[in-house]
PDB file with one MODEL, atoms N, CA, C and O in Angstrom:
MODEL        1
ATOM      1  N   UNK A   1     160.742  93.289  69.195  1.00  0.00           N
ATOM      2  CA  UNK A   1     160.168  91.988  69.438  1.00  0.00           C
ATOM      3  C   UNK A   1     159.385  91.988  70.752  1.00  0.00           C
ATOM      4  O   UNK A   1     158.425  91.242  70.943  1.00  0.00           O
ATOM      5  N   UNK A   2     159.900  92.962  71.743  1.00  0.00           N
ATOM      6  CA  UNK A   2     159.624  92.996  72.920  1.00  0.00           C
ATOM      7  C   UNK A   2     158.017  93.633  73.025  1.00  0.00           C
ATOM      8  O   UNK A   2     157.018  93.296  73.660  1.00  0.00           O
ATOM      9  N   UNK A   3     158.268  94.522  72.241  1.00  0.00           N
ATOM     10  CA  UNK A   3     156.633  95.155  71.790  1.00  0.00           C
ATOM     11  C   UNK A   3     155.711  94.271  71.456  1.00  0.00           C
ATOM     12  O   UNK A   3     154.686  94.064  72.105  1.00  0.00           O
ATOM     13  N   UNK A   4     156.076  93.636  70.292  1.00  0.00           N
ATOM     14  CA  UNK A   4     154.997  92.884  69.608  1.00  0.00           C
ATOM     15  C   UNK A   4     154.437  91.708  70.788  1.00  0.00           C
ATOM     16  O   UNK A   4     153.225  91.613  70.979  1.00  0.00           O
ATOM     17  N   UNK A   5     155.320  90.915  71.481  1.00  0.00           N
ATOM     18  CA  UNK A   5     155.068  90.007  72.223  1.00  0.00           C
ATOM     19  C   UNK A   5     153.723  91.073  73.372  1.00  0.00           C
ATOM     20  O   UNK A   5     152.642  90.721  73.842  1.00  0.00           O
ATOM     21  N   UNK A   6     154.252  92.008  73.427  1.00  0.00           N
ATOM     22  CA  UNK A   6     153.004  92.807  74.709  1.00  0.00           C
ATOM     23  C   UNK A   6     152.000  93.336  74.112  1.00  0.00           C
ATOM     24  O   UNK A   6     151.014  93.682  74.762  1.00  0.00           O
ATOM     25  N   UNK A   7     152.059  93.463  73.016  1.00  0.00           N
ATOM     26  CA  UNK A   7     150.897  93.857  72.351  1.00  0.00           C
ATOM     27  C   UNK A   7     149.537  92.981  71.621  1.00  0.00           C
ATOM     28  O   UNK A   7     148.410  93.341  71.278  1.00  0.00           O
ATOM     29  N   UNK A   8     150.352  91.510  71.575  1.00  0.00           N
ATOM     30  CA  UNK A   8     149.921  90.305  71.535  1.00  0.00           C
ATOM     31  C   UNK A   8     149.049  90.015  72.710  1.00  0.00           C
ATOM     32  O   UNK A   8     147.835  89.812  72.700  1.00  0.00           O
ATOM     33  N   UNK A   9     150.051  90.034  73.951  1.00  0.00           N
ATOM     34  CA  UNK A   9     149.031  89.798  75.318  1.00  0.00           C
ATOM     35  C   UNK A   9     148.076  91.072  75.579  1.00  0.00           C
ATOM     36  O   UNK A   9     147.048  90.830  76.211  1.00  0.00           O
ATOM     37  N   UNK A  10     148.185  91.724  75.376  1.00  0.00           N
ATOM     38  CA  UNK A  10     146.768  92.785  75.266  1.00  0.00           C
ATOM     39  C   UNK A  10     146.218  92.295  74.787  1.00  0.00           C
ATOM     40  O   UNK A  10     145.385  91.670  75.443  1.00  0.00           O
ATOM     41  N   UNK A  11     146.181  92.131  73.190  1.00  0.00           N
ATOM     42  CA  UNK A  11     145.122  91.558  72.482  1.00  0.00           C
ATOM     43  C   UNK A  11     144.365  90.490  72.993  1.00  0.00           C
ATOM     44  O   UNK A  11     143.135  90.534  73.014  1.00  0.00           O
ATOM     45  N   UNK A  12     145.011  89.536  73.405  1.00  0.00           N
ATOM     46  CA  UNK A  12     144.780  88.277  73.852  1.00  0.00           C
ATOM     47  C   UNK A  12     144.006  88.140  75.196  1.00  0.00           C
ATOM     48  O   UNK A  12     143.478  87.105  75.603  1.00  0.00           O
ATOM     49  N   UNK A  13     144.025  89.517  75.906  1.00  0.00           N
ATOM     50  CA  UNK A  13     143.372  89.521  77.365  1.00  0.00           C
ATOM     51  C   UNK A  13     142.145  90.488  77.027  1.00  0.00           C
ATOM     52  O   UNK A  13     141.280  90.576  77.898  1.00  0.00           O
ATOM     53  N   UNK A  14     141.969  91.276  75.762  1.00  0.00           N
ATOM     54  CA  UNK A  14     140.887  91.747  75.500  1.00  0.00           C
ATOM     55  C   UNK A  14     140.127  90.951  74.575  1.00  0.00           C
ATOM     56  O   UNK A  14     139.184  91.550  74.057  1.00  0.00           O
ATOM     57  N   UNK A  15     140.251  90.069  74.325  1.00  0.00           N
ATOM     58  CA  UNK A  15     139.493  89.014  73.425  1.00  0.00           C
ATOM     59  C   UNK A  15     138.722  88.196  74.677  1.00  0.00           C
ATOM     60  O   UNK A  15     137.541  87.911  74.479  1.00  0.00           O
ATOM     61  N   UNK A  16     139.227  87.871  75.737  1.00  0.00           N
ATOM     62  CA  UNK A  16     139.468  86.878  76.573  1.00  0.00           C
ATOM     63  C   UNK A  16     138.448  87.533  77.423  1.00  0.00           C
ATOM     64  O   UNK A  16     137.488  86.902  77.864  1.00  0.00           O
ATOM     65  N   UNK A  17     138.695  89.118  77.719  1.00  0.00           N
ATOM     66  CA  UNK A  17     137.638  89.864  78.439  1.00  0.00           C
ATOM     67  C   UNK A  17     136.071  89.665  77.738  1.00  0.00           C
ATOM     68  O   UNK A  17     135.064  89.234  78.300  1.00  0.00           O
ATOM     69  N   UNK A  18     136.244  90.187  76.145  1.00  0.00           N
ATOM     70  CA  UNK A  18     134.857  90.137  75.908  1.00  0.00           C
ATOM     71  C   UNK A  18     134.522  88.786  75.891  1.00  0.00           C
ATOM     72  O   UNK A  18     133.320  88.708  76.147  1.00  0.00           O
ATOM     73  N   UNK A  19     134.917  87.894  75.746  1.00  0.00           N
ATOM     74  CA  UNK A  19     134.002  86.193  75.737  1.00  0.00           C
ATOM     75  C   UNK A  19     133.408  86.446  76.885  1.00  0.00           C
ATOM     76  O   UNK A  19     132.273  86.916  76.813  1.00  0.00           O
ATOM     77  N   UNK A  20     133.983  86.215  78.193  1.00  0.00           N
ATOM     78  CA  UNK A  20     133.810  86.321  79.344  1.00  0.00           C
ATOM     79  C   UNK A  20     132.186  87.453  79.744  1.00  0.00           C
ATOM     80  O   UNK A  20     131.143  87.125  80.310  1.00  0.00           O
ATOM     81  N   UNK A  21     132.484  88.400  79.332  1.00  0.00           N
ATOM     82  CA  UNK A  21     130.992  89.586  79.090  1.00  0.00           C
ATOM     83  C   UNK A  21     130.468  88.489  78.529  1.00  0.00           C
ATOM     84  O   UNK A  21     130.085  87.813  79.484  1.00  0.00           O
ATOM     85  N   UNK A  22     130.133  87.693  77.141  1.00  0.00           N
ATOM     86  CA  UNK A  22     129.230  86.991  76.489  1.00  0.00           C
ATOM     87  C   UNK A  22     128.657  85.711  78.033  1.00  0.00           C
ATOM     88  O   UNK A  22     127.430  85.623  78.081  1.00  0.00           O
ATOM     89  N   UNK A  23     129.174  85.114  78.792  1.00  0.00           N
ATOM     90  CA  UNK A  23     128.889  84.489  79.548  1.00  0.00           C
ATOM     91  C   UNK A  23     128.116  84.817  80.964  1.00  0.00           C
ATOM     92  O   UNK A  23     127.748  85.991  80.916  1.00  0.00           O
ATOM     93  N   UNK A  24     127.743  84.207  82.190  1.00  0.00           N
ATOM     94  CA  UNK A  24     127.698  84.588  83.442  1.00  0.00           C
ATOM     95  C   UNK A  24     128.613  84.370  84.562  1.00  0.00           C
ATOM     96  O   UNK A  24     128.633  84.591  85.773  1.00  0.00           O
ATOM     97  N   UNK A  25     129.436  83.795  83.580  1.00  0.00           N
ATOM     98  CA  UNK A  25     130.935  83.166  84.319  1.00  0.00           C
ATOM     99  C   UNK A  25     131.514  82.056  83.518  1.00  0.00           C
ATOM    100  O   UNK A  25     130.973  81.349  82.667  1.00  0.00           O
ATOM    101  N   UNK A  26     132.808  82.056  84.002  1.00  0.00           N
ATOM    102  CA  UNK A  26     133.740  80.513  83.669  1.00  0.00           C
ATOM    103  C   UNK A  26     134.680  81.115  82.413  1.00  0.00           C
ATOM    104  O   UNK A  26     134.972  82.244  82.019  1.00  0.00           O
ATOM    105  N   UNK A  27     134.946  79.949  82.064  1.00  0.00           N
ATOM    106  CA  UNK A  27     136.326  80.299  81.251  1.00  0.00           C
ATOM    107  C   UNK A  27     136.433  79.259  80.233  1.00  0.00           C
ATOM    108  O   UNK A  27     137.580  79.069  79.827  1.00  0.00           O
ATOM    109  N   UNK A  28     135.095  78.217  79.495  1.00  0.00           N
ATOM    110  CA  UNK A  28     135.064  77.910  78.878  1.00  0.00           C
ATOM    111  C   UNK A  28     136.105  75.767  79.084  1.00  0.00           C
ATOM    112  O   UNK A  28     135.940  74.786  78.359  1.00  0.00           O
ATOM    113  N   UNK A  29     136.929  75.906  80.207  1.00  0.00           N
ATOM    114  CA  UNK A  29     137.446  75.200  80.177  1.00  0.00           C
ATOM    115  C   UNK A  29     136.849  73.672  80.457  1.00  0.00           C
ATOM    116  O   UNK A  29     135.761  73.583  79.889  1.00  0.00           O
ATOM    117  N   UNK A  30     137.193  72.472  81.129  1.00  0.00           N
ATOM    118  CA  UNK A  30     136.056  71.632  81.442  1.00  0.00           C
ATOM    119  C   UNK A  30     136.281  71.531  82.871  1.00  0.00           C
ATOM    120  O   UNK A  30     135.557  70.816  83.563  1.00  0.00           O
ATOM    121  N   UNK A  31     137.651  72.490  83.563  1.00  0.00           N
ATOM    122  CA  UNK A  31     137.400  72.794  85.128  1.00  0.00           C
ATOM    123  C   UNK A  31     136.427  73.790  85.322  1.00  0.00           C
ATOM    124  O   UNK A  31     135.791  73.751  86.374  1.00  0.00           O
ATOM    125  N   UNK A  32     136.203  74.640  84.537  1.00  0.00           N
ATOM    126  CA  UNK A  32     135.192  76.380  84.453  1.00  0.00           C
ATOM    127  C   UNK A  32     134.588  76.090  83.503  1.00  0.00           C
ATOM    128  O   UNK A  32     134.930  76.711  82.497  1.00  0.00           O
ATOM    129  N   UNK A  33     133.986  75.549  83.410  1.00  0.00           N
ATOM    130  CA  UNK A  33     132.985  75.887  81.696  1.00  0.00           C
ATOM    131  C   UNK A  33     132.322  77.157  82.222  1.00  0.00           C
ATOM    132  O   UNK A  33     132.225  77.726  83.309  1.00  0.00           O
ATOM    133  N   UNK A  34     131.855  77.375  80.805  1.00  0.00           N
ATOM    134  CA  UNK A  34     130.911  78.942  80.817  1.00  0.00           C
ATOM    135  C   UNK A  34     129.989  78.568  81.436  1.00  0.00           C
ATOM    136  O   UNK A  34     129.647  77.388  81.519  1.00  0.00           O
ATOM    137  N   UNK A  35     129.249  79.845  82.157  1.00  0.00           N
ATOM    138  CA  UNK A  35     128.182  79.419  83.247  1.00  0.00           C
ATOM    139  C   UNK A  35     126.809  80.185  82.224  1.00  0.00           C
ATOM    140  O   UNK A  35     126.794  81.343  81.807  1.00  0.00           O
ATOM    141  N   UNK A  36     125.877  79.253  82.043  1.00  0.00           N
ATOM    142  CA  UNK A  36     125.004  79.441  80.711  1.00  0.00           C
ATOM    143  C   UNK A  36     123.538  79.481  82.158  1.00  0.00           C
ATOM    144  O   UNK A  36     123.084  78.489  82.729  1.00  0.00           O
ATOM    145  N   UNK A  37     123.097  81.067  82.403  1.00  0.00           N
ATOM    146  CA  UNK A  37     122.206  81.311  83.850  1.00  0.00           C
ATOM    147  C   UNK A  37     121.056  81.839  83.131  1.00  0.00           C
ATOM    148  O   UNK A  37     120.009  81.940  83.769  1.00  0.00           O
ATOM    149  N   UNK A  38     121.082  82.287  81.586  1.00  0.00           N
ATOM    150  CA  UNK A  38     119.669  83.090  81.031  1.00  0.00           C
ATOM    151  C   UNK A  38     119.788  82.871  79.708  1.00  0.00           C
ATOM    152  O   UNK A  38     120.763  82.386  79.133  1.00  0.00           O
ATOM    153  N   UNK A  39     118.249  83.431  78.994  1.00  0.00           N
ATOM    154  CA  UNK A  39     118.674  83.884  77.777  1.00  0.00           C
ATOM    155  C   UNK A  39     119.534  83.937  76.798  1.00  0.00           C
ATOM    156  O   UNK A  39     119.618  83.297  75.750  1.00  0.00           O
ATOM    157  N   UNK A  40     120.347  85.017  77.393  1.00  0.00           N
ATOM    158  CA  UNK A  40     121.066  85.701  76.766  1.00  0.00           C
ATOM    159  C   UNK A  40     122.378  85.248  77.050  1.00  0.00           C
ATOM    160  O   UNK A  40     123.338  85.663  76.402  1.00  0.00           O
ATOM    161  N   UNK A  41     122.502  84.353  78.054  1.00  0.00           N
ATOM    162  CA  UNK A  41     124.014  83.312  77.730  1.00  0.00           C
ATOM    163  C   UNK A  41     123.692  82.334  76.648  1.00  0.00           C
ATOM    164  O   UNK A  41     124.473  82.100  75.725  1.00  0.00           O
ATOM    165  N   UNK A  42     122.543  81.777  76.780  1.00  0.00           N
ATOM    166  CA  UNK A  42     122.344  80.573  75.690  1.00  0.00           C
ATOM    167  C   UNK A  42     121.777  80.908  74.360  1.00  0.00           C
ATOM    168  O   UNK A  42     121.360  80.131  73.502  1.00  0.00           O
ATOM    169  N   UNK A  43     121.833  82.139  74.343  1.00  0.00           N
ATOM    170  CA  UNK A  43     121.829  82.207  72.691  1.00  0.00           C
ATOM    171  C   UNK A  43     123.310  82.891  72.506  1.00  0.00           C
ATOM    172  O   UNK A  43     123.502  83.219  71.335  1.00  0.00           O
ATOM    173  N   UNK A  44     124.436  83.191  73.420  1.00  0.00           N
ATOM    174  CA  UNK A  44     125.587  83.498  73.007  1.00  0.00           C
ATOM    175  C   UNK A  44     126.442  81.845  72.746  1.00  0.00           C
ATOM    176  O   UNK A  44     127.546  81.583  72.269  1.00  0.00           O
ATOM    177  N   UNK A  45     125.577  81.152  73.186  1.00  0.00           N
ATOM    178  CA  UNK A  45     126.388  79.803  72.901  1.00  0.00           C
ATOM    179  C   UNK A  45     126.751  79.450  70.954  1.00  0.00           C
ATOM    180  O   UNK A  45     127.418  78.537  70.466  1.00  0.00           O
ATOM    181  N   UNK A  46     126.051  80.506  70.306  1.00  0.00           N
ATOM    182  CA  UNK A  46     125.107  80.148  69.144  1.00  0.00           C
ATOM    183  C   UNK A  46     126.840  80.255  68.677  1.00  0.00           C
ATOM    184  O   UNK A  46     127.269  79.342  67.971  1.00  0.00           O
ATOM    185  N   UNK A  47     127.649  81.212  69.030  1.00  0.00           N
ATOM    186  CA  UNK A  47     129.437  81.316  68.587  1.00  0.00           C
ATOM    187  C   UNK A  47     130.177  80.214  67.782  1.00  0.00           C
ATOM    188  O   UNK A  47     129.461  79.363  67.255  1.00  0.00           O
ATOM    189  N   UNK A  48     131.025  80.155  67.681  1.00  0.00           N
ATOM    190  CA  UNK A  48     132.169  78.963  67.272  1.00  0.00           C
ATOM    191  C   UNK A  48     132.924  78.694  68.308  1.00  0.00           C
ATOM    192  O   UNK A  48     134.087  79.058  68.128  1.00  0.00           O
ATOM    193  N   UNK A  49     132.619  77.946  69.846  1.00  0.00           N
ATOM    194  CA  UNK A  49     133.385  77.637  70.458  1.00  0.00           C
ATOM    195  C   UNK A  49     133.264  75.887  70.264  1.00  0.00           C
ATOM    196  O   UNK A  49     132.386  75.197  70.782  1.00  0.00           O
ATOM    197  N   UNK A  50     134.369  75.392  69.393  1.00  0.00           N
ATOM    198  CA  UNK A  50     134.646  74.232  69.325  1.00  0.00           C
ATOM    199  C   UNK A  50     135.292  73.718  70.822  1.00  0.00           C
ATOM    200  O   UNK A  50     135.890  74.376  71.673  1.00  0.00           O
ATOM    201  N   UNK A  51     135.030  72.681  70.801  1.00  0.00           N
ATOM    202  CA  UNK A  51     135.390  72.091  72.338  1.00  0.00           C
ATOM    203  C   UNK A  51     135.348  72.929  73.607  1.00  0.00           C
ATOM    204  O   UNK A  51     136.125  72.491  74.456  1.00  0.00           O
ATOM    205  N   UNK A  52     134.450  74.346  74.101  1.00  0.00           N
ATOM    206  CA  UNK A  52     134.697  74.636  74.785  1.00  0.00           C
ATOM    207  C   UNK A  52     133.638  73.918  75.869  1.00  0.00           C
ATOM    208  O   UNK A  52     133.063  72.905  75.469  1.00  0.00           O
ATOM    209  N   UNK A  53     133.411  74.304  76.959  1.00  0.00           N
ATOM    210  CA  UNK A  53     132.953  73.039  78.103  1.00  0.00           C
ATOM    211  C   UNK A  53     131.876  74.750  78.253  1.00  0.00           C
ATOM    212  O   UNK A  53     132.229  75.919  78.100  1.00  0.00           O
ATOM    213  N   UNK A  54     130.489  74.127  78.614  1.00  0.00           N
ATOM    214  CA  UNK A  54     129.232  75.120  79.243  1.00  0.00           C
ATOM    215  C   UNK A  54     128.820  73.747  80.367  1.00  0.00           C
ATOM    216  O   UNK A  54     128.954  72.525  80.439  1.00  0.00           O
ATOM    217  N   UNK A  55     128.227  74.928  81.158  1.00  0.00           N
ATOM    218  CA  UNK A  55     127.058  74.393  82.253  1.00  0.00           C
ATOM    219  C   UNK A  55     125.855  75.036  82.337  1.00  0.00           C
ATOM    220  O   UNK A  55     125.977  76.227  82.623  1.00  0.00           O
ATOM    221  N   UNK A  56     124.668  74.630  82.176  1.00  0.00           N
ATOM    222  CA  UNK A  56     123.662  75.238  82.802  1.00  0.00           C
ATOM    223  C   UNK A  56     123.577  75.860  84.352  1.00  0.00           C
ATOM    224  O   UNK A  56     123.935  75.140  85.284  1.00  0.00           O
ATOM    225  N   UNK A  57     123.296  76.646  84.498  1.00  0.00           N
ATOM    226  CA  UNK A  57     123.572  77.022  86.337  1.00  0.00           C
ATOM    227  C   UNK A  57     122.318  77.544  86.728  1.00  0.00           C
ATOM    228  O   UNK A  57     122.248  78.177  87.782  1.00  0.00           O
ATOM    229  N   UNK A  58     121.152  77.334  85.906  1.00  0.00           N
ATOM    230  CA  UNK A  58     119.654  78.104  86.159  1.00  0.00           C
ATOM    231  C   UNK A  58     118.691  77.139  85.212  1.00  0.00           C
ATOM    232  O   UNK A  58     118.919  76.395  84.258  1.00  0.00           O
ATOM    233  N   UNK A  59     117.148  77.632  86.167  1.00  0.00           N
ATOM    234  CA  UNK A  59     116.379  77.376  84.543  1.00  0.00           C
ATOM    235  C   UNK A  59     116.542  78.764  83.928  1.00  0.00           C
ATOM    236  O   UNK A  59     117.115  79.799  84.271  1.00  0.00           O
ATOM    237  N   UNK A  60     115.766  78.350  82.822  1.00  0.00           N
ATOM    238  CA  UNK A  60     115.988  79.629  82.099  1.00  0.00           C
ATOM    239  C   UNK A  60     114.603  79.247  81.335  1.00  0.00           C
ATOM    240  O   UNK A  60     114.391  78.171  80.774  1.00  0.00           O
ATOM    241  N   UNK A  61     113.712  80.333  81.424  1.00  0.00           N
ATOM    242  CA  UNK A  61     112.439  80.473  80.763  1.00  0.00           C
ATOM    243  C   UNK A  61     112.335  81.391  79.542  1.00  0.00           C
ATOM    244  O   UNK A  61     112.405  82.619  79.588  1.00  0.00           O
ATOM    245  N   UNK A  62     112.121  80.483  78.202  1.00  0.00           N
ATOM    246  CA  UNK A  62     112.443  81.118  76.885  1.00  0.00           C
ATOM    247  C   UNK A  62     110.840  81.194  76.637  1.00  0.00           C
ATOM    248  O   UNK A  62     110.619  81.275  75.428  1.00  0.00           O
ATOM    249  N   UNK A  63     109.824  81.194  77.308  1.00  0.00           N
ATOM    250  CA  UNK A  63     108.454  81.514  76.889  1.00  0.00           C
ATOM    251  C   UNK A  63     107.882  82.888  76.191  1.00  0.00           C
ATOM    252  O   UNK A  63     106.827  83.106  75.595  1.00  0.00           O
ATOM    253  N   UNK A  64     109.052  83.762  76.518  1.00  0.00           N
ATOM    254  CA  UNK A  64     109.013  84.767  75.571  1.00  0.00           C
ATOM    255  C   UNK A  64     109.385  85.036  74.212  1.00  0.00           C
ATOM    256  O   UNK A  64     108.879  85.791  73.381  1.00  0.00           O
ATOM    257  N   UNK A  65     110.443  84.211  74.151  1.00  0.00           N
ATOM    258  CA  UNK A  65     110.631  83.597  72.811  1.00  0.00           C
ATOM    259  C   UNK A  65     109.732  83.057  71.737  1.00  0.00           C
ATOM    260  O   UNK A  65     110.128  82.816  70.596  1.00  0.00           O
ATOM    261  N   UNK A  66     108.276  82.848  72.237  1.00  0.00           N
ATOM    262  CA  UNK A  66     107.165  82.511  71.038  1.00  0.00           C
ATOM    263  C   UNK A  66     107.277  82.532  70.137  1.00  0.00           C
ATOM    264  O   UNK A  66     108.413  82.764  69.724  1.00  0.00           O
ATOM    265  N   UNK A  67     106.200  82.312  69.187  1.00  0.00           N
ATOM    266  CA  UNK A  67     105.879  82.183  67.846  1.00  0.00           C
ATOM    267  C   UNK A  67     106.267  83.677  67.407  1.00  0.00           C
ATOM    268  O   UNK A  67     106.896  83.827  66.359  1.00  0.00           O
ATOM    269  N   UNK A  68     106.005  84.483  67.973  1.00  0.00           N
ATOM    270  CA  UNK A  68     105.559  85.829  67.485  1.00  0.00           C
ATOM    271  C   UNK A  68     107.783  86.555  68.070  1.00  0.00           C
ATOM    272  O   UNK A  68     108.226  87.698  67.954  1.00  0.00           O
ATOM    273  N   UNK A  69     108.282  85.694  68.442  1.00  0.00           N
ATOM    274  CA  UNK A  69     109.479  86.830  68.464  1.00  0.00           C
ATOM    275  C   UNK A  69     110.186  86.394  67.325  1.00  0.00           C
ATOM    276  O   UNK A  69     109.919  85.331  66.766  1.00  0.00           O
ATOM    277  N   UNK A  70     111.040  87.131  66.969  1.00  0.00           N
ATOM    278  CA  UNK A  70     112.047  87.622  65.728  1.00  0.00           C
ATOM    279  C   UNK A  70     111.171  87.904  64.335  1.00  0.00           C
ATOM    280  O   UNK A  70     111.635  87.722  63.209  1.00  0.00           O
ATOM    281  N   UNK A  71     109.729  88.414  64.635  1.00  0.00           N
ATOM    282  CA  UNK A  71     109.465  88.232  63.208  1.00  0.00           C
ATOM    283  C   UNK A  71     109.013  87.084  62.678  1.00  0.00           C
ATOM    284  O   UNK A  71     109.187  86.740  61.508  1.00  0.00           O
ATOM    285  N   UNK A  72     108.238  86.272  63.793  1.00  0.00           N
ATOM    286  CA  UNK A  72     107.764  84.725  63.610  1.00  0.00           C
ATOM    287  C   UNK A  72     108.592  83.804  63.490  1.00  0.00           C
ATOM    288  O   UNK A  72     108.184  82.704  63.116  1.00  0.00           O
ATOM    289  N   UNK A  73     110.014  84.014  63.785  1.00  0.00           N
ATOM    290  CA  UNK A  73     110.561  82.952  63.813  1.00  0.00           C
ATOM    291  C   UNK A  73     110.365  81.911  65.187  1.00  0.00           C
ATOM    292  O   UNK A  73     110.286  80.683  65.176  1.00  0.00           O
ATOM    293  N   UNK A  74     110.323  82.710  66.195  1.00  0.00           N
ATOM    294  CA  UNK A  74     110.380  81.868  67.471  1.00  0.00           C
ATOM    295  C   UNK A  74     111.564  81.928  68.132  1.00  0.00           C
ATOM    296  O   UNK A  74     112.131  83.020  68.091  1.00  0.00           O
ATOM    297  N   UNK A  75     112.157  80.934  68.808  1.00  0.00           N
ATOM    298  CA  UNK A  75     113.359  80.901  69.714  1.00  0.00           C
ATOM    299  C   UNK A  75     114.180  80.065  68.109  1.00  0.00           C
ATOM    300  O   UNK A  75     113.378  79.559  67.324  1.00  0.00           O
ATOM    301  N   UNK A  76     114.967  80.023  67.924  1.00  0.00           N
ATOM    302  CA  UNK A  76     115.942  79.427  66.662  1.00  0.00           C
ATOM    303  C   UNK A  76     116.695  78.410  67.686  1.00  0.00           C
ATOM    304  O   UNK A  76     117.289  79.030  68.567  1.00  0.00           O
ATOM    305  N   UNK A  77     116.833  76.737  67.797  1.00  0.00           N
ATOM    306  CA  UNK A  77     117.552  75.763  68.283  1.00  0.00           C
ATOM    307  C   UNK A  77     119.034  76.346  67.899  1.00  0.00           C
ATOM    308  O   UNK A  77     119.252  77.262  67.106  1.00  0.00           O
ATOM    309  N   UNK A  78     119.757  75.789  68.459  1.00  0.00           N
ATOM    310  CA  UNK A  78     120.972  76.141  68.678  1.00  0.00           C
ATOM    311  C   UNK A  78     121.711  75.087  68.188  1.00  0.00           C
ATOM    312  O   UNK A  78     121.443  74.064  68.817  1.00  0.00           O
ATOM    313  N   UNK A  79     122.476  74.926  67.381  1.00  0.00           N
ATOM    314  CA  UNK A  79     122.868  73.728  66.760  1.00  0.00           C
ATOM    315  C   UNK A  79     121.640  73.483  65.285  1.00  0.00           C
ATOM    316  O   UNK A  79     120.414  73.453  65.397  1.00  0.00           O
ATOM    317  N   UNK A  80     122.396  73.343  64.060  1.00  0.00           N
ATOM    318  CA  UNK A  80     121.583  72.056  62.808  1.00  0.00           C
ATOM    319  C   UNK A  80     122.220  71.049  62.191  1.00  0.00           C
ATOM    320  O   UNK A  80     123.324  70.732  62.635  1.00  0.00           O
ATOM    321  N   UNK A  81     121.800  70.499  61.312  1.00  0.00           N
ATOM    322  CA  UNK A  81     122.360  69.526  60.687  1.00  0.00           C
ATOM    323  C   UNK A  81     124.100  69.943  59.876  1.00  0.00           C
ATOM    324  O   UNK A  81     125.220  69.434  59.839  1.00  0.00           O
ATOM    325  N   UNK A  82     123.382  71.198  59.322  1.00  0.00           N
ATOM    326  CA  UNK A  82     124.292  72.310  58.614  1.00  0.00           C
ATOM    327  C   UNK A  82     125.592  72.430  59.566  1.00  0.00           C
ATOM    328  O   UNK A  82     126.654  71.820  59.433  1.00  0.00           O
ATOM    329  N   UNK A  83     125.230  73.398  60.593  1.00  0.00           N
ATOM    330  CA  UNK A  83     126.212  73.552  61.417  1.00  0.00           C
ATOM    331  C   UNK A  83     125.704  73.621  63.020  1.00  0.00           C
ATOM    332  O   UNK A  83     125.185  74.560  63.624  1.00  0.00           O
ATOM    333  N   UNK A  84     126.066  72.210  63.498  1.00  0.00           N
ATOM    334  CA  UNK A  84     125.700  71.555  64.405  1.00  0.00           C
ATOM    335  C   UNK A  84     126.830  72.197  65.495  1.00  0.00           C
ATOM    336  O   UNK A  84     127.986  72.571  65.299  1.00  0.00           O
ATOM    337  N   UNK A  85     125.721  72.156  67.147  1.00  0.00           N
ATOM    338  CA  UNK A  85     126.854  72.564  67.760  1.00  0.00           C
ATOM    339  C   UNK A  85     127.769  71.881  68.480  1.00  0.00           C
ATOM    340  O   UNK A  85     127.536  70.756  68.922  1.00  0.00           O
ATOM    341  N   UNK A  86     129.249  72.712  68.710  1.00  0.00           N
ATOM    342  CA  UNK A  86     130.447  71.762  68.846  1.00  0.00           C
ATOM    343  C   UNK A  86     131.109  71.983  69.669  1.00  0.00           C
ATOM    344  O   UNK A  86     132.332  71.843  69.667  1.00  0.00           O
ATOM    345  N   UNK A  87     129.952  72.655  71.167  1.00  0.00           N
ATOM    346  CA  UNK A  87     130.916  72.423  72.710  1.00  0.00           C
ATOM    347  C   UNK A  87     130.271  71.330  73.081  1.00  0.00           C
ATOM    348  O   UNK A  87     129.566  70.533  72.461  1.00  0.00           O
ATOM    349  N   UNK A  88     130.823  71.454  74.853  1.00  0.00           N
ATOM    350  CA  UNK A  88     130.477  69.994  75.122  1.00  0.00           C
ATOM    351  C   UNK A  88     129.651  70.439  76.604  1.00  0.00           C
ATOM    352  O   UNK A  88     129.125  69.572  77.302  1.00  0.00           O
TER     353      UNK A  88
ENDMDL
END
C-alpha cells in the first residue's frame, strides 16, 4: 500500500512538472494563475483546464500568426461555441 501511495505522488509531481513547462509560471491557482508571457503559453491555454485561473504578464505579438500560418488557417481563437473556453 505503501508503494502504491509513492508511486501515486510521483506520478502526480510529474504531471504537475509538465503543466508547469506548458506555462511561464504559476500554478494555475487564483493565488498563482498560469503566467500566459508569449505565444506559446497562449496557445497552450487551448488544454482542458476547467477552472484553472491565467494572467496575461506581457503583450504578446501574434502578427506572425497571419493568414498564411498553419496552412491558411491563421492564428485559431481559443475558445468556440462547440467547446468554449473554461478557465478564468
Amino acid at each position: 500500500m505503501i508503494k502504491i501511495k509513492l508511486i501515486l505522488a510521483i506520478a502526480s509531481m510529474m504531471i504537475v512538472g509538465v503543466v508547469h513547462a506548458l506555462f511561464s509560471g504559476g500554478s494555475g491557482t487564483s493565488v498563482d494563475p498560469y503566467h500566459i508571457a508569449n505565444a506559446n503559453d497562449l496557445n497552450n491555454v487551448r488544454g482542458s483546464y476547467l477552472n484553472k485561473y491565467f494572467i496575461q504578464t506581457a503583450d504578446i505579438d501574434l502578427s506572425s500568426y497571419g493568414i498564411d500560418y498553419d496552412g491558411g488557417k491563421g492564428w485559431v481563437p481559443i475558445g468556440t461555441e462547440s467547446d468554449p473556453f473554461r478557465g478564468v
